[in-house]
C-alpha positions in Angstrom: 15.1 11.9 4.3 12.5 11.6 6.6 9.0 13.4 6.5 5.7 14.4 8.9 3.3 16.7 8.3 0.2 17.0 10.7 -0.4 21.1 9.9 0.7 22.4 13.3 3.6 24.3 14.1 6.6 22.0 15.1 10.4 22.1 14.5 10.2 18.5 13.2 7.3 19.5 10.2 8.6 20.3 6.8 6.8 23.4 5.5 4.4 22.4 2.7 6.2 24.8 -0.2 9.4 22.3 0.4 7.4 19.0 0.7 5.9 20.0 -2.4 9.6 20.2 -4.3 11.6 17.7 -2.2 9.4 15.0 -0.9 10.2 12.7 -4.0 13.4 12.4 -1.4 10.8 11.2 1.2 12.0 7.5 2.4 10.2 7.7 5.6 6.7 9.5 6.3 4.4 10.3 9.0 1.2 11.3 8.7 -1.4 12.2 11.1 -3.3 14.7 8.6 -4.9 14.4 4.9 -2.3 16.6 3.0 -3.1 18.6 0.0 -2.9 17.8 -3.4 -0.1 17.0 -5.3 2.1 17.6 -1.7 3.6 14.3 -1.1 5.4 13.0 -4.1 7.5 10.0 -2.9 8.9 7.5 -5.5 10.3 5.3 -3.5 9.3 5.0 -0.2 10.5 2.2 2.4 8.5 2.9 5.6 5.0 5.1 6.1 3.6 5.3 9.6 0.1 6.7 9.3 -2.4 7.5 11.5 -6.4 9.1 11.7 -6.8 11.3 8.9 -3.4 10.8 7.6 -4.9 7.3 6.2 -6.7 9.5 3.6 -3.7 10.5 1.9 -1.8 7.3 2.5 -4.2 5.3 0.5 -3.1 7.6 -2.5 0.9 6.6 -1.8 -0.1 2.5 -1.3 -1.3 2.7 -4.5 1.2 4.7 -6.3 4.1 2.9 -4.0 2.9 -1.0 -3.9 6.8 -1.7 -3.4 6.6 -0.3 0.0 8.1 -2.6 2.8 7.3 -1.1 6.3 4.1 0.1 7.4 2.2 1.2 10.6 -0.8 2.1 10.6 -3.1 3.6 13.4 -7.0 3.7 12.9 -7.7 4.5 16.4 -9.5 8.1 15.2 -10.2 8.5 11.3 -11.0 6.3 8.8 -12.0 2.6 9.1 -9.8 -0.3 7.9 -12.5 -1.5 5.5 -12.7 2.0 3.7 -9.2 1.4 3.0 -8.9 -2.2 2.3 -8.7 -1.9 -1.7 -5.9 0.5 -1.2 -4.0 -1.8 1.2 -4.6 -4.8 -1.1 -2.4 -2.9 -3.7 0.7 -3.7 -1.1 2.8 -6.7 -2.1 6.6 -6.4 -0.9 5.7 -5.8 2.9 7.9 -6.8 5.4 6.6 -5.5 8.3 3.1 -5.0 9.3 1.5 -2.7 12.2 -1.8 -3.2 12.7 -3.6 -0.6 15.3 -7.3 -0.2 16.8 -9.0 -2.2 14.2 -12.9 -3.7 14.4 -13.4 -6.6 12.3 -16.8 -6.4 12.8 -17.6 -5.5 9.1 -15.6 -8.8 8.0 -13.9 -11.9 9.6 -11.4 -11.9 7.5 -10.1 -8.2 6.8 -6.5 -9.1 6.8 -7.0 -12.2 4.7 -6.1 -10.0 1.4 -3.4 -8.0 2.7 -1.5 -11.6 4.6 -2.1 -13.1 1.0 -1.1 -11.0 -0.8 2.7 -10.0 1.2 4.0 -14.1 1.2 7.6 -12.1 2.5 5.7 -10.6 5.6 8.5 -11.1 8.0 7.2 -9.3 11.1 2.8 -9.1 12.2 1.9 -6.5 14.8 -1.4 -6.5 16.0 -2.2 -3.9 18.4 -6.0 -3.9 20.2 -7.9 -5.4 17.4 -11.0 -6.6 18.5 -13.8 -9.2 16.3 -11.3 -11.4 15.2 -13.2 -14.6 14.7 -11.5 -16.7 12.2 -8.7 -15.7 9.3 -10.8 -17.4 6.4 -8.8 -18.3 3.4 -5.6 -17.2 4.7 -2.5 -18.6 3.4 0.0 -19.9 6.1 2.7 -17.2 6.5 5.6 -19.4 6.1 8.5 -16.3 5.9 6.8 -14.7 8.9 9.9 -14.6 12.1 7.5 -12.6 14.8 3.9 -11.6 15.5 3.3 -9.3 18.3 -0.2 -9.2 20.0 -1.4 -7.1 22.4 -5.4 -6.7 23.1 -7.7 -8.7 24.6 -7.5 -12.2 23.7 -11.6 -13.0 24.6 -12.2 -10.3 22.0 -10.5 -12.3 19.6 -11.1 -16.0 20.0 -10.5 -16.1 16.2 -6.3 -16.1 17.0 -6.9 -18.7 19.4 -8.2 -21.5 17.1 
């Protein structure tokens, strides 16, 4: 069953009285939104693809979900990566990581806890990071089979060393 909410009218959005009874069926979510409460109850989870305010409520399903394998996440409007870090750090089975709009001018080495701690990280995307000086302590990422970059490379002379 698949799953967005983003509190607009739209054919595709489940209404929030049968999220609230169903969405422990959720398998794949979108959120652009913070939801309610209580509204998204998904046990098992395999892919979330979360953007702006939507990253609110995600942090409450990484944490409750650490088995979850796909995940996209946008934080071109909303919440930074570093208010989320923790929450992200609680992820250990991902397969697949997307990566969008992040500064790393808090921190060098933001992703260093999240690469660590997903050794079966099969596919990196980073999309228009910028600060990336160096990946400090980062394990090599020996099961990794692609990693997609797109940003500006001058912005990032970390990748490059």
């Amino acid at each position: 069953m698949g799953f967005e909410y983003d509190d607009r009218p739209d054919p595709r959005t489940i209404p929030l009285e049968v999220m609230r009874v169903q969405s422990r069926h959720v398998h794949y979510a979108r959120l652009s939104r913070s939801l309610p409460t209580g509204a998204l109850r998904c046990m098992q989870p395999k892919e979330l693809y979360i953007v702006g305010d939507g990253i609110n409520s995600g942090a409450k399903i990484f944490i409750a979900n650490p088995k979850l394998s796909h995940l996209t996440i946008m934080f071109h409007c909303g919440p930074e990566y570093h208010t989320t870090q923790p929450e992200l750090e609680t992820l250990t089975q991902l397969k697949v990581l997307s990566i969008n709009h992040v500064p790393f001018t808090h921190s060098p080495d933001l992703l260093t806890g999240i690469l660590n701690k997903n050794a079966g990280l099969q596919k990196l995307i980073l999309s228009y990071p910028y600060g990336i000086l160096k990946f400090k302590g980062c394990r090599p990422l020996t099961n990794l089979q692609s990693l997609d970059f797109s940003g500006p490379w001058l912005m990032n002379i970390g990748l490059l060393k």
